[in-house]
MARVEXFI-960402 format. One line per 2 residues: for each residue x, y, z of C-alpha. Coordinates in Angstrom, 3 decimals, always signed. Layout:
# residues N
X,Y,Z; ...
***
This chain:
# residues 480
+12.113,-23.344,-19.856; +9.741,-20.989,-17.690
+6.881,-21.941,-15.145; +3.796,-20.465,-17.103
+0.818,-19.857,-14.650; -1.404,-17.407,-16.861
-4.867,-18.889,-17.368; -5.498,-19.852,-21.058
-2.126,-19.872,-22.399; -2.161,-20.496,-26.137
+1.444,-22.035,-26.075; +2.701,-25.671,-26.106
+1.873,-26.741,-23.013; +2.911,-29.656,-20.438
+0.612,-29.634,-17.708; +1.535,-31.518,-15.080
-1.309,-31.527,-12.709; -0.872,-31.794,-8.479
-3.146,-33.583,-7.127; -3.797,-33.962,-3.753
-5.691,-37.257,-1.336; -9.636,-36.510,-2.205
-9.033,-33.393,-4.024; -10.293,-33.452,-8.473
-8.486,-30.545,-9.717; -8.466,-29.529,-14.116
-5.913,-28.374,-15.888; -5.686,-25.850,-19.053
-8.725,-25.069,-21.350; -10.963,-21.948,-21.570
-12.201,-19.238,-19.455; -15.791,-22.108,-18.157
-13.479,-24.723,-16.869; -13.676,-25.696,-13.589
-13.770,-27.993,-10.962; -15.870,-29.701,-7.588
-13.714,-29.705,-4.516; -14.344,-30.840,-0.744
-16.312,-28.428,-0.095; -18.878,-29.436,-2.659
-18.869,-25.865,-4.858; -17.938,-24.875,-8.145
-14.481,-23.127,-8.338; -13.365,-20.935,-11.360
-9.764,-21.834,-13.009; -7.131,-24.122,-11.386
-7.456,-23.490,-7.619; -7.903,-26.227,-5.028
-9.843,-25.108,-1.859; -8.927,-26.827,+1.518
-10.704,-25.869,+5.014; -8.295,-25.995,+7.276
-10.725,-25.462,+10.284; -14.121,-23.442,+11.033
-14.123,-20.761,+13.928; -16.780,-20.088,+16.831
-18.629,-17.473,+16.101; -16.963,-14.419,+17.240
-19.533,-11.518,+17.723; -17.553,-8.416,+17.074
-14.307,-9.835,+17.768; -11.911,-9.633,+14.317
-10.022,-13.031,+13.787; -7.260,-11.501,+11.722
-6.405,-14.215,+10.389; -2.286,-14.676,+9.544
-0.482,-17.821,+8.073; +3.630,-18.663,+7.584
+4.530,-21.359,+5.978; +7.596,-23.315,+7.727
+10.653,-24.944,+6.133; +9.057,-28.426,+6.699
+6.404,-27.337,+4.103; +3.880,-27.026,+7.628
+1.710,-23.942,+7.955; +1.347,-21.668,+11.009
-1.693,-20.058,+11.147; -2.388,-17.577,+14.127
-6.054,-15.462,+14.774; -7.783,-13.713,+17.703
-10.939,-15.479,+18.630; -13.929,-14.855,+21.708
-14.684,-17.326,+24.458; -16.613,-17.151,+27.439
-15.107,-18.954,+30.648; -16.925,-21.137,+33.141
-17.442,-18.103,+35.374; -18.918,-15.843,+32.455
-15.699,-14.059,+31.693; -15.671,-12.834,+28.014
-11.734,-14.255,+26.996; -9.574,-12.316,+24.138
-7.544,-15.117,+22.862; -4.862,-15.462,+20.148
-4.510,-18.869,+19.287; -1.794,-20.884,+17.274
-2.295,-23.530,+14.428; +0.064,-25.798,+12.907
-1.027,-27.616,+9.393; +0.513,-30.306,+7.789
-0.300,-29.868,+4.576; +0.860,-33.999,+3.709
-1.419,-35.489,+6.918; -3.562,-32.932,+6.673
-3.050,-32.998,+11.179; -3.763,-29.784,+12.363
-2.612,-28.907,+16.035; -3.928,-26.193,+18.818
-2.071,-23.466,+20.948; -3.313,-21.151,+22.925
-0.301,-17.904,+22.513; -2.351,-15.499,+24.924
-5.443,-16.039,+26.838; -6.668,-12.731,+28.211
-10.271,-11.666,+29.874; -11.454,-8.644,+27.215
-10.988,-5.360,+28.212; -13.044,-3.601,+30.659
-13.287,-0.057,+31.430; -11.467,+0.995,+28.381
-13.907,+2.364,+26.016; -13.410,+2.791,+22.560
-10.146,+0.328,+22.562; -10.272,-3.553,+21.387
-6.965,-5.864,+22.324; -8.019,-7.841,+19.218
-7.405,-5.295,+16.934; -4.041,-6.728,+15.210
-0.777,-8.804,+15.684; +1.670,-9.911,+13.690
+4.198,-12.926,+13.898; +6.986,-14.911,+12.403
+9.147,-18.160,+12.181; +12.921,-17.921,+12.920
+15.377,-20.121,+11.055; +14.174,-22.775,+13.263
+10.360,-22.648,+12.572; +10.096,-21.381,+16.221
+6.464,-18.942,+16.318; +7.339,-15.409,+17.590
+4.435,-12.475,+18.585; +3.712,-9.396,+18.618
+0.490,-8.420,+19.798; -1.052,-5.591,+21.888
-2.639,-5.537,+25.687; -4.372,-2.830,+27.279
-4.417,-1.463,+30.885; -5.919,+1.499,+33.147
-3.232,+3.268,+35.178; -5.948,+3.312,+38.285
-4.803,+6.431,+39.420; -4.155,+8.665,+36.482
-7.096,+6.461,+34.493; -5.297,+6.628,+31.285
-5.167,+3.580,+28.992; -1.449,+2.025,+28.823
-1.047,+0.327,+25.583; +1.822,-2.101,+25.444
+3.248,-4.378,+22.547; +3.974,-7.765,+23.896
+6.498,-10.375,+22.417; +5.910,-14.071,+22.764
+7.584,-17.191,+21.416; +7.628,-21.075,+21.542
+10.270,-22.341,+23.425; +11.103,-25.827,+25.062
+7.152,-26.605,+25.035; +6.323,-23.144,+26.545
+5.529,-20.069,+25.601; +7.257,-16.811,+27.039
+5.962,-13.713,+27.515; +7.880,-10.312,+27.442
+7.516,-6.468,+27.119; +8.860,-5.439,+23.744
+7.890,-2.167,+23.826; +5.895,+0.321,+26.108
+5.678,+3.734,+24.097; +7.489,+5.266,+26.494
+6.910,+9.078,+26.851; +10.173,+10.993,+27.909
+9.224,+14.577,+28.388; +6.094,+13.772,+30.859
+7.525,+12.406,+34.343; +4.183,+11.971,+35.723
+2.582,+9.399,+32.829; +5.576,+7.632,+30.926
+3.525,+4.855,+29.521; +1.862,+5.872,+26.349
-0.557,+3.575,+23.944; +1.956,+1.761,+21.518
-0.101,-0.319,+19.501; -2.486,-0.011,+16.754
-0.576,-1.031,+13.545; +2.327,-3.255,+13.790
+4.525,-5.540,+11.936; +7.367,-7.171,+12.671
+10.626,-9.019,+11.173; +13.467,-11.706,+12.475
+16.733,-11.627,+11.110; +19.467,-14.389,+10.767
+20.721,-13.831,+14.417; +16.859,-14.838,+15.663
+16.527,-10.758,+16.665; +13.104,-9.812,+16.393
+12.470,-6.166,+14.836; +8.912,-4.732,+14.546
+7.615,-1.301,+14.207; +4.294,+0.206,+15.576
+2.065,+3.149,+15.316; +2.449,+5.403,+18.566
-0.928,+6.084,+18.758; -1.329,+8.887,+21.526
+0.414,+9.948,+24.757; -3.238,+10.324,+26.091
-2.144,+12.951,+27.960; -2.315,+16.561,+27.442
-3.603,+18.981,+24.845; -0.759,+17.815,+22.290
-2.519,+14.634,+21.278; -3.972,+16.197,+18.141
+0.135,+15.526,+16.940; -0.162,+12.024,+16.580
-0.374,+8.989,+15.815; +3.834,+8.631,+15.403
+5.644,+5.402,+14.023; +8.195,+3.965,+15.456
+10.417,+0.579,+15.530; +12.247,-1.818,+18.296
+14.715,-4.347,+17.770; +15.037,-6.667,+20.799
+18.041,-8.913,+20.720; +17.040,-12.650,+20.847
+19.824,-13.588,+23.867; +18.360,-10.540,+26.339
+14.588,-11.106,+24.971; +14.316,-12.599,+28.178
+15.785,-10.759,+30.950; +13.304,-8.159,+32.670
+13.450,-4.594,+32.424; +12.874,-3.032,+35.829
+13.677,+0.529,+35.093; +10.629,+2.094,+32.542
+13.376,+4.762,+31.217; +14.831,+1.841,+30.013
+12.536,+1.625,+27.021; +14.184,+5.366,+25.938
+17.193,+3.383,+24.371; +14.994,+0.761,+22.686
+11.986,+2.247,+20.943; +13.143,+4.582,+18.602
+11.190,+7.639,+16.432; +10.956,+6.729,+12.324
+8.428,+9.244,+11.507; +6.371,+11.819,+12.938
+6.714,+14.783,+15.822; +7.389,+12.790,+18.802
+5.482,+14.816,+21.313; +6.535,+18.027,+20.221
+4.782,+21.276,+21.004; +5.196,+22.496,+18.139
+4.902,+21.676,+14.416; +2.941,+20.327,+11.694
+0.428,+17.738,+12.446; +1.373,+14.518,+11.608
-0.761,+10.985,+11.106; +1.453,+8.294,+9.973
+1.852,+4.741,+10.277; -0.695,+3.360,+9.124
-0.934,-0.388,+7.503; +2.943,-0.479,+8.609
+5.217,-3.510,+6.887; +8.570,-4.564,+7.852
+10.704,-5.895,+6.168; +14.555,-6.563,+6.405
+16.918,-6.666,+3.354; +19.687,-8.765,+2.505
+21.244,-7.291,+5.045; +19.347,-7.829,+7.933
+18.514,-4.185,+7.923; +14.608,-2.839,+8.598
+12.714,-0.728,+5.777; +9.219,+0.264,+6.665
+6.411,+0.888,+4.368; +3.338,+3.004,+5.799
+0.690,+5.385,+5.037; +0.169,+8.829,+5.813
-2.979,+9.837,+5.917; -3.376,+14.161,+6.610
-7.046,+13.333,+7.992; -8.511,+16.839,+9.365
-4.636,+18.975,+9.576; -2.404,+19.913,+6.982
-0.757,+16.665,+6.911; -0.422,+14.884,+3.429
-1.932,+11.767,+2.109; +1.058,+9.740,+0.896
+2.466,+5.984,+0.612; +6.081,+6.179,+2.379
+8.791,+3.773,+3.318; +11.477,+4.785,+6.029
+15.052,+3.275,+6.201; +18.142,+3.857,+8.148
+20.743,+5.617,+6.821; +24.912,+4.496,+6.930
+25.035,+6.771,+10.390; +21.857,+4.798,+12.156
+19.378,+8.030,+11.385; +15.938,+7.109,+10.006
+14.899,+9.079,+6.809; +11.511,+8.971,+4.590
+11.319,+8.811,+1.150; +7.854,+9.130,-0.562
+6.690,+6.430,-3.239; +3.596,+8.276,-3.732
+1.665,+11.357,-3.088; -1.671,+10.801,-2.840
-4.656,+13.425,-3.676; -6.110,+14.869,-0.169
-8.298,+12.366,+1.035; -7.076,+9.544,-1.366
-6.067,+6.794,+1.310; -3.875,+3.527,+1.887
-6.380,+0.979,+2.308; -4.242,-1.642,+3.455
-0.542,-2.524,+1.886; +2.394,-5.774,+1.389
+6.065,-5.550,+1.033; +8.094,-7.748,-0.042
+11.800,-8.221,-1.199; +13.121,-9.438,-4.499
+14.733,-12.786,-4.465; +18.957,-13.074,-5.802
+19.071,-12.138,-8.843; +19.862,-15.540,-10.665
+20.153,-17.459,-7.802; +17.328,-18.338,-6.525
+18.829,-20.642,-3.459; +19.973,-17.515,-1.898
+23.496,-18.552,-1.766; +25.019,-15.146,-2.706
+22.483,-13.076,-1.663; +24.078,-10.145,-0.319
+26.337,-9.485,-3.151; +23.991,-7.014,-4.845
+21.453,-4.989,-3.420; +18.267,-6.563,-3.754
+15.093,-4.488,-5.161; +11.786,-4.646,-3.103
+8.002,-3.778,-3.841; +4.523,-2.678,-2.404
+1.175,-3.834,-2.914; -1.667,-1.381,-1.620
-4.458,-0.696,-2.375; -6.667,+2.848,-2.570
-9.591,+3.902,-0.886; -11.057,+7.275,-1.872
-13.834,+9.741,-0.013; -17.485,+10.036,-0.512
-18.853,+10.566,-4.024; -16.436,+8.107,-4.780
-15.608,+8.422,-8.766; -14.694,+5.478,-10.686
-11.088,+5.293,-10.461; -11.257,+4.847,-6.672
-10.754,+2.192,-4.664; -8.237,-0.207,-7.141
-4.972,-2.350,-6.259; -1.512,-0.404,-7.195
+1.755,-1.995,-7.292; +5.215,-0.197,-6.926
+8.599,-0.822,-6.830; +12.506,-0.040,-7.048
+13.423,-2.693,-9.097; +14.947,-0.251,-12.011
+16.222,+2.625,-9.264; +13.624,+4.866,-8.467
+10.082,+4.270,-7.511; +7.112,+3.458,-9.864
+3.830,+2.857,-9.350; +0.955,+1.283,-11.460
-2.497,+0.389,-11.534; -2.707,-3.785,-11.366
-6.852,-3.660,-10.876; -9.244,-1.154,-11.536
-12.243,-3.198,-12.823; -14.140,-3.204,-9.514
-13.703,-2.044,-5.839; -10.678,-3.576,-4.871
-7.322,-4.143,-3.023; -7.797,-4.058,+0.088
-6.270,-7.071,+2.133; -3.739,-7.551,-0.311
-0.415,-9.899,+0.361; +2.392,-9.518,-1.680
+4.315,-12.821,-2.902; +7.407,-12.603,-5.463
+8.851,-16.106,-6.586; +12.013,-17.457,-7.155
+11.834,-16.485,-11.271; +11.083,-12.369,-9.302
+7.635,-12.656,-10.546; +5.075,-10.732,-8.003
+1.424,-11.477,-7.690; -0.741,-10.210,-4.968
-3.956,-12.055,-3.427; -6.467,-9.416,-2.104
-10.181,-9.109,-1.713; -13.080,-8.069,-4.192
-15.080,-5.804,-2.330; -18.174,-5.121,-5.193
-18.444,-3.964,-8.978; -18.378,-0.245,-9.749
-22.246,-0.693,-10.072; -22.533,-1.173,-6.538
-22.841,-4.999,-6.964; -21.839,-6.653,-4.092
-18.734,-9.382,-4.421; -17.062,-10.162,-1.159
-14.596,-12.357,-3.680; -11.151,-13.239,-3.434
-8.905,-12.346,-6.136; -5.715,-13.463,-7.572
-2.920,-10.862,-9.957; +0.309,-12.175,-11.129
+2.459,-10.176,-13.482; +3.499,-11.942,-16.810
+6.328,-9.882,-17.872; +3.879,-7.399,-20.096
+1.165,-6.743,-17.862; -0.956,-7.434,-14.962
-3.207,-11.045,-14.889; -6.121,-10.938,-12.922
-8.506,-13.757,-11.805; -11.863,-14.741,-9.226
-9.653,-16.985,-7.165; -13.221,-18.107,-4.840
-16.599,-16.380,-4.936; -18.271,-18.140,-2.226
-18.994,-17.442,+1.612; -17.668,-13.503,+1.791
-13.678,-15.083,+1.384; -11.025,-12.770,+0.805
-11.144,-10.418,+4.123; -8.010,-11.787,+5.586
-5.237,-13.105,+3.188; -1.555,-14.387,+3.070
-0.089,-15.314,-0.482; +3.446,-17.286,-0.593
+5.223,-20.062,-3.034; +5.190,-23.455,-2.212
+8.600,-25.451,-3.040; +7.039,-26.177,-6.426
+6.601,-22.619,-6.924; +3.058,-23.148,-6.817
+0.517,-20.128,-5.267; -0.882,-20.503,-2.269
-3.262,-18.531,+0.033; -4.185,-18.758,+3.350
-7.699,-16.692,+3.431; -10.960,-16.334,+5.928
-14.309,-16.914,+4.812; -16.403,-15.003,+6.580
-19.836,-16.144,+6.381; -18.436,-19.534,+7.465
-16.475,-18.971,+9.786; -13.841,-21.094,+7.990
-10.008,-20.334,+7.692; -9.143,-21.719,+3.715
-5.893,-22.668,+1.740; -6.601,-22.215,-1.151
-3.610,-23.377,-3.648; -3.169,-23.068,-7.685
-3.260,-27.057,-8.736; -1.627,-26.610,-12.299
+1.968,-26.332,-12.953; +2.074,-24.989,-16.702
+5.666,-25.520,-18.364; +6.197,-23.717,-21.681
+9.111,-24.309,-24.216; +10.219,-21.124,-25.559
***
């Protein structure tokens, strides 16, 4: 017996339908079945379409919208949002949701509450975070803040960790961008792209783009990535000393300040991920831009002596770029309770997607899918029939199938979409569905498998402001 999700399926079927309080959902038949949720529309196929909440307008301000669902089936949802105090003061904050999916409760934290940045021109703090749940469904941050040294008037650009603790939340320094061969300005801009991880232990691993020393005529050699593991019993304890951060950020690609070399611009879209081992890989893009620097999707990994090294998954033609990207790793191999998980090595894959210069020709701008699963790399095409994969999240179940959620931008015709879209590989090939058409949805997505094995995505509509689950309602058994 397999769990069959591919729309239309010609086979024997059981359907055994989900239903949830309020919610009509259909099951099976052709390609014109659908069904009238709370929200009132019309949704194609088998997906049920919850709003979870609807945002104050944010002006220019980015929600970046990021869920995790918790071992208690709850979902933590996290996104920047714009408020204006009672004195006038424009606030940054990044705020903290908790769903239960059963009560459909939905409770409010406020992670960081910071007036927006002033005097600091051509940097947003809202421009992305990342965060995780330990074993213990305890919320952990990463996010980025932004200061003016007042007397050298450089921007310092720090990466902040925060987590839920005892009814508070606790603010650190995780990582600085220190700068080691200028004495004068040692605190470089480390933010940008991040990502970050938590192992077993509750140690919190992320890696960052080190986006410019800001400094001297050398700046043309960056952006650099690199990656910090704070331990979980010292997160805590200040560091006085800034030379301190020398021993904790550490260099996985790029020149590091050097005078001299190749241009490099990598980083980009950065992912990480830890394997069975509790050990970091991290996926990225480099992108050449105006230098001799090659357009390329890379992952980085330490070796048995602790160096970093880069291995390339795929060269990209010059100007061909990463449009945004998901890792994930492969579940144990026949056992999918994870109960002898490190006895093998466990394969992993990437989800990107492709975004390609002006004239843009008609294989441009499509979702790609690669992974190690049979040794070396291999990439393929999972959608080319419009302008799409950008956004994409990456989800592989406990039966190792992957599908990717990811957003519809328009039709090769120049028709606009602004859909969300659903893939799911069947064994043979690539399955692609409209997952929601309505309200510019799609922009911000995380994919996962509920304990049913059932797809879920938490998404952003943004002509409504509203932050979406969206879940598959059909559970299709097939005897075979």
């Amino acid at each position: 017996m397999r769990i069959d999700r591919r729309p239309n399926s010609r086979k024997t079927l059981l359907c055994l339908l989900l239903l949830t309080a309020g919610a009509l959902c259909a099951c099976g038949g052709g390609p014109d079945d659908s069904a009238i949720f709370d929200d009132g529309n019309r949704h194609p196929n088998n997906w049920q379409r919850i709003r979870v909440t609807q945002l104050d307008e944010n002006g220019s301000t980015l929600p970046f919208v990021t869920a995790r669902q918790a071992s208690n089936g709850n979902v933590h949802i996290a996104f920047y949002n714009a408020d204006t105090g009672s004195d006038g003061t424009l606030y940054h904050r990044l705020l903290h949701l908790v769903w239960d999916p059963a009560s459909q409760n939905l409770t409010r934290n406020i992670v960081d509450n910071r007036p927006a940045p002033s005097g600091v021109n051509g940097f947003d703090r809202c421009d992305q975070f990342d965060f995780m749940l330990d074993a213990d469904n305890t919320p952990i941050f990463i996010y980025p803040t932004y200061e003016v040294n007042p007397v050298l008037q450089q921007v310092e650009a720090d990466i902040m960790v925060n987590l839920y603790e005892s009814g508070h939340w606790y603010e650190t320094t995780g990582a600085v961008g220190y700068v080691d061969r200028n004495p004068v300005y040692q605190d470089g801009h480390a933010t940008e792209n991040m990502s970050m991880a938590v192992d077993r232990q509750g140690n919190i691993h992320f890696c960052y783009q080190y986006y410019t020393e800001g400094m001297d005529s050398a700046n043309f050699r960056y952006p650099d990535l690199y990656y910090a593991m704070r331990q979980r019993s010292t997160i805590h304890e200040p560091i006085s000393a800034i030379e301190a951060y020398a021993t904790i950020e550490e260099l996985v690609d790029g020149n590091a300040f050097s005078t001299y070399g190749d241009h490099n611009s990598v980083g980009y879209f950065c992912k990480l991920i830890l394997d069975e081992n509790d050990q970091p890989y991290i996926f990225y893009a480099e992108h050449g831009e105006d230098f001799m620097g090659t357009f390329a999707l890379k992952v980085a990994y330490k070796n048995a002596s602790g160096q970093w090294r880069q291995q390339v998954i795929e060269t990209l033609d010059d100007g061909w770029e990463i449009d945004g990207l998901s890792a994930a790793l492969y579940p144990p191999e026949n056992d999918p309770q994870g109960a002898d998980e490190q006895a093998t090595a466990r394969p992993m894959a990437v989800a990107y997607g492709i975004r390609v210069p002006s004239p843009e020709p008609d294989n441009g701008h499509h979702l790609r899918f690669a992974t190690n699963r049979d040794g070396d790399w291999v990439s393929e095409i999972v959608d080319e029939s419009t302008w799409c994969g950008s956004r994409c999240s990456l989800a592989i179940d406990a039966n190792r199938i992957p599908a990717i959620a990811y957003f519809d931008e328009q039709s090769h015709s120049g028709r606009l979409h602004q859909f969300l879209k659903y893939a799911e590989f069947s064994g043979l090939r690539w399955i692609t569905e409209s997952v929601d058409e309505y309200g510019d949805v799609g922009r911000y997505n995380t994919l996962w498998f509920n304990g049913g094995e059932i797809p879920t995505i938490c998404t952003f509509s943004d002509e409504d402001n509203d932050i979406l689950i969206i879940r598959q309602t059909n559970r299709i058994v097939s005897e075979e």
